[in-house]
C-alpha positions as CSV (number, residue, x, y, z in Angstrom):
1,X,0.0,0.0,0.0
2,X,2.7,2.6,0.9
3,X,4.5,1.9,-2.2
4,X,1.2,2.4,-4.5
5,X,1.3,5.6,-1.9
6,X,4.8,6.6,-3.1
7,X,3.9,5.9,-6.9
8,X,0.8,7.9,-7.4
9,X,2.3,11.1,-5.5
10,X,5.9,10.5,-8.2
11,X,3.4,10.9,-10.4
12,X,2.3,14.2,-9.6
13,X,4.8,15.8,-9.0
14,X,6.5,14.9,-12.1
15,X,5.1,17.4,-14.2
16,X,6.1,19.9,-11.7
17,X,9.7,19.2,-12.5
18,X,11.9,21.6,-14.7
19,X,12.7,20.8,-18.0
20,X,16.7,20.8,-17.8
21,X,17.1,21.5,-21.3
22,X,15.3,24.7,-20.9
23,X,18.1,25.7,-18.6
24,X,20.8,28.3,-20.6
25,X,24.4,26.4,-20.2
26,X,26.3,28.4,-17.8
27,X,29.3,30.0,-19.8
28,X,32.7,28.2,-18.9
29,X,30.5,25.1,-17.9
30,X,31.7,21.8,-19.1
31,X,29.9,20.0,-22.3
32,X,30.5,16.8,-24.0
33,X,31.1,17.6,-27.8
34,X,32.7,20.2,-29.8
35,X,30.2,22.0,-32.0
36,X,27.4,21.1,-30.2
37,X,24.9,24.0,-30.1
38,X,21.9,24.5,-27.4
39,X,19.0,27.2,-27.8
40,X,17.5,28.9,-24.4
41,X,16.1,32.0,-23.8
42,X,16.5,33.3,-27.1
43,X,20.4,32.5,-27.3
44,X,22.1,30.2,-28.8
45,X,25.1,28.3,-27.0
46,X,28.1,27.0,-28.7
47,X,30.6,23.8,-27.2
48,X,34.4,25.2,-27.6
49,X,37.4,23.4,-27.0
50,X,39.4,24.9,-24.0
51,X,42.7,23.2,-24.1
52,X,42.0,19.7,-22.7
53,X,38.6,20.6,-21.9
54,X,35.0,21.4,-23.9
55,X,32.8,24.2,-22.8
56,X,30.1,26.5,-23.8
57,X,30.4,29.9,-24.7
58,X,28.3,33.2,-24.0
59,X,26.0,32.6,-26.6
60,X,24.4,35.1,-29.3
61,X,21.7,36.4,-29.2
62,X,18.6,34.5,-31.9
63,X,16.9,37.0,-34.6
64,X,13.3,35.5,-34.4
65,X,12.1,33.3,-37.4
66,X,9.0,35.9,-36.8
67,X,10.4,39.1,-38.1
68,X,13.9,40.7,-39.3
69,X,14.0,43.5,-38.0
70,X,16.5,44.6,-35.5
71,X,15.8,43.1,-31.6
72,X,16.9,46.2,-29.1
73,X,19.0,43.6,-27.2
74,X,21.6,45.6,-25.3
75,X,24.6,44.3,-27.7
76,X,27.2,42.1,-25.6
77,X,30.2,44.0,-24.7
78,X,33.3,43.2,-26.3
79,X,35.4,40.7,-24.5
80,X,36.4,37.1,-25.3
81,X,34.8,34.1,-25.4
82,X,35.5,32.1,-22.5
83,X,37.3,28.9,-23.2
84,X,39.0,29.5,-25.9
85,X,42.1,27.4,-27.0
86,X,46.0,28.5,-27.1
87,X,46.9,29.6,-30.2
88,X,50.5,28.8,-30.2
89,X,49.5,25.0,-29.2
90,X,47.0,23.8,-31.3
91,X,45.2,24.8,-35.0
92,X,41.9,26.5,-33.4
93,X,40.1,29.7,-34.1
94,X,37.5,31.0,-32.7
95,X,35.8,34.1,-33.9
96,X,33.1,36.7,-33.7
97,X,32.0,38.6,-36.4
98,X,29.4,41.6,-36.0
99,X,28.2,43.5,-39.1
100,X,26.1,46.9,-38.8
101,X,24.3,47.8,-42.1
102,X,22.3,51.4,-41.1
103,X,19.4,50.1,-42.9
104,X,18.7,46.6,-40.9
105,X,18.6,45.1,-44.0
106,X,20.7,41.6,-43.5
107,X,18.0,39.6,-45.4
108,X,20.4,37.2,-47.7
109,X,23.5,38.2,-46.3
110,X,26.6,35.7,-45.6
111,X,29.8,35.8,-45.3
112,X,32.8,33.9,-47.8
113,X,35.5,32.6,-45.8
114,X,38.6,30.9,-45.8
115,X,42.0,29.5,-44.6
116,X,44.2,31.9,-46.2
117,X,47.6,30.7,-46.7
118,X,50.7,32.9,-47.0
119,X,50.9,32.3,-51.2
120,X,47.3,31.8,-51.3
121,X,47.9,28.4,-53.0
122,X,46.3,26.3,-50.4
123,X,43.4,28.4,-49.0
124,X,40.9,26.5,-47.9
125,X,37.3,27.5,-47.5
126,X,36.0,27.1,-44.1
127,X,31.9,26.4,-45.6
128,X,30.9,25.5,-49.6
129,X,28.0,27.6,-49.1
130,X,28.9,30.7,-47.1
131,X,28.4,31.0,-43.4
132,X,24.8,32.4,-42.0
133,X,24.6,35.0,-39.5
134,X,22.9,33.6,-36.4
135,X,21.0,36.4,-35.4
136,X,20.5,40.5,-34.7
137,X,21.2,43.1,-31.6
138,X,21.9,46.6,-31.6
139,X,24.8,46.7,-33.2
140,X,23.7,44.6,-36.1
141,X,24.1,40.9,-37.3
142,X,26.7,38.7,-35.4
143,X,27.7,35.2,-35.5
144,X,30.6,32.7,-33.6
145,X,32.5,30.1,-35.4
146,X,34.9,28.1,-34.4
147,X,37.5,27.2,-37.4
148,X,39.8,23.5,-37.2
149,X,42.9,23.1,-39.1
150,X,44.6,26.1,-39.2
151,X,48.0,24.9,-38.4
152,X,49.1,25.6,-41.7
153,X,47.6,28.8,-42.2
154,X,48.2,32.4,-41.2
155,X,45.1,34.3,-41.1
156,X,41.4,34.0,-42.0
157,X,40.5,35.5,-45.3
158,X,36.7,36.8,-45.8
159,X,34.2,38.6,-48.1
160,X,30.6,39.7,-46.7
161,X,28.0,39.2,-50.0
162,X,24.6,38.4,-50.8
163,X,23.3,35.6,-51.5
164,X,25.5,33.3,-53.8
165,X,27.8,36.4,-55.2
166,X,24.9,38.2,-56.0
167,X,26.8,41.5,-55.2
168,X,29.3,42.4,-52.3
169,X,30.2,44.9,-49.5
170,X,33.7,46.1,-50.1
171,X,35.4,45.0,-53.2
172,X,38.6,43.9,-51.5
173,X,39.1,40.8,-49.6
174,X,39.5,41.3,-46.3
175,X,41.8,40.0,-43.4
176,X,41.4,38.3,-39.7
177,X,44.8,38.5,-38.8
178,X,44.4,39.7,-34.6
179,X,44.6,36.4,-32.0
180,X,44.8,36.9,-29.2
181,X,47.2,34.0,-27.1
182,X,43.5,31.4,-26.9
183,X,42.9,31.9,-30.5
184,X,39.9,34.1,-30.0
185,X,39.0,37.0,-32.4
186,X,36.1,39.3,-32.6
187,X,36.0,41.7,-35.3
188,X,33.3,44.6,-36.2
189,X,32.2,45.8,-40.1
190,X,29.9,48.4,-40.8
191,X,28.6,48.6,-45.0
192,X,31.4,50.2,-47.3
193,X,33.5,50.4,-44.7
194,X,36.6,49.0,-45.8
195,X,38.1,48.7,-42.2
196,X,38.2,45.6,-39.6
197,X,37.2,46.9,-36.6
198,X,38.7,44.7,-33.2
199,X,36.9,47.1,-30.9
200,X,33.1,48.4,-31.2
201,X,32.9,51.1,-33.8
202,X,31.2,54.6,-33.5
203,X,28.1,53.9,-36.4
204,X,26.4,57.0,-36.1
205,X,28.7,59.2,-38.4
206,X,29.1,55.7,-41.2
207,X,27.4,55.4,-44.4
């Protein structure tokens, strides 16, 4: 009888158990795969290798499937990832990259990149089909990568166009060449501006 008891009252209380998924990873927190990505609370988390270790990131903040314009999330303040790996011991890069376009348009928009060897006979293309921006704040669109095999390669070469080569934003390619000692980089654009921003730009006197 007591354990019919004991079942019936598991029972109810079940449903009043959190969902553990729809906990937000703790930044710095362990995980258990590399590229792994988790959605809560309108961010999305990211599994980076630190050294020996895996662990999520900050996350970026989700542009909702609903609408495109701009969210007026405060944008994050500029600081590395945590958990990034050494760049003098391994071949990992991990990035931010933040693009402001005055007019919030960023429908189609994706960015080309690439290994980018010293001769440029062995670059390397990071995606066959461009990489997405993962979603909008105040600053504009953003997205994190995290970029394998780079022993062999100096920098990180990138072009910011629409759709497949449609047309693109500055008609130079363009350069991530700043690590800092874990291999992290976050950069800033802003439309025709040729320059690659490492700190948060002024946008209110750009194009």
């Amino acid at each position: 009888m007591k354990l019919r008891v004991i079942l019936i009252a598991l029972l109810f209380l079940a449903p009043l158990t959190p969902s553990i998924s729809a906990t937000p990873p703790k930044a710095g927190a362990i995980c258990s795969k590399a590229g792994v990505t988790k959605n809560s609370d309108g961010k999305k988390y990211t599994c980076v290798k630190s050294g020996k270790k895996l662990v999520w990131n900050k996350g970026i903040q989700i542009k909702s499937a609903a609408t495109n314009k701009i969210s007026n999330s405060p944008s994050p303040t500029p600081s590395p990832l945590p958990g990034m790996q050494t760049q003098n011991s391994n071949d990992v890069r991990n990035i931010i990259i933040r693009y402001h376009r005055p007019s919030g348009d960023y429908a189609g928009w994706n960015i080309w990149i690439w290994r980018n060897s010293d001769d440029n006979s062995k670059d390397s293309p990071i995606s066959s089909s461009g990489i997405n921006f993962e979603g909008v704040d105040s600053f504009g669109a953003g997205v994190s990568l995290t970029v394998t095999g780079m022993r062999d390669f100096k920098d990180i070469g990138f072009i910011l166009r629409q759709g497949d080569w449609i047309t693109r934003d500055i008609g130079k390619d363009r350069f991530i060449t700043n690590f800092d000692s874990r291999g992290f980089a976050e950069i800033w654009l802003i439309q025709g501006d040729e320059n690659v921003y490492t700190s948060k730009p002024n946008t209110t006197s750009k194009p």
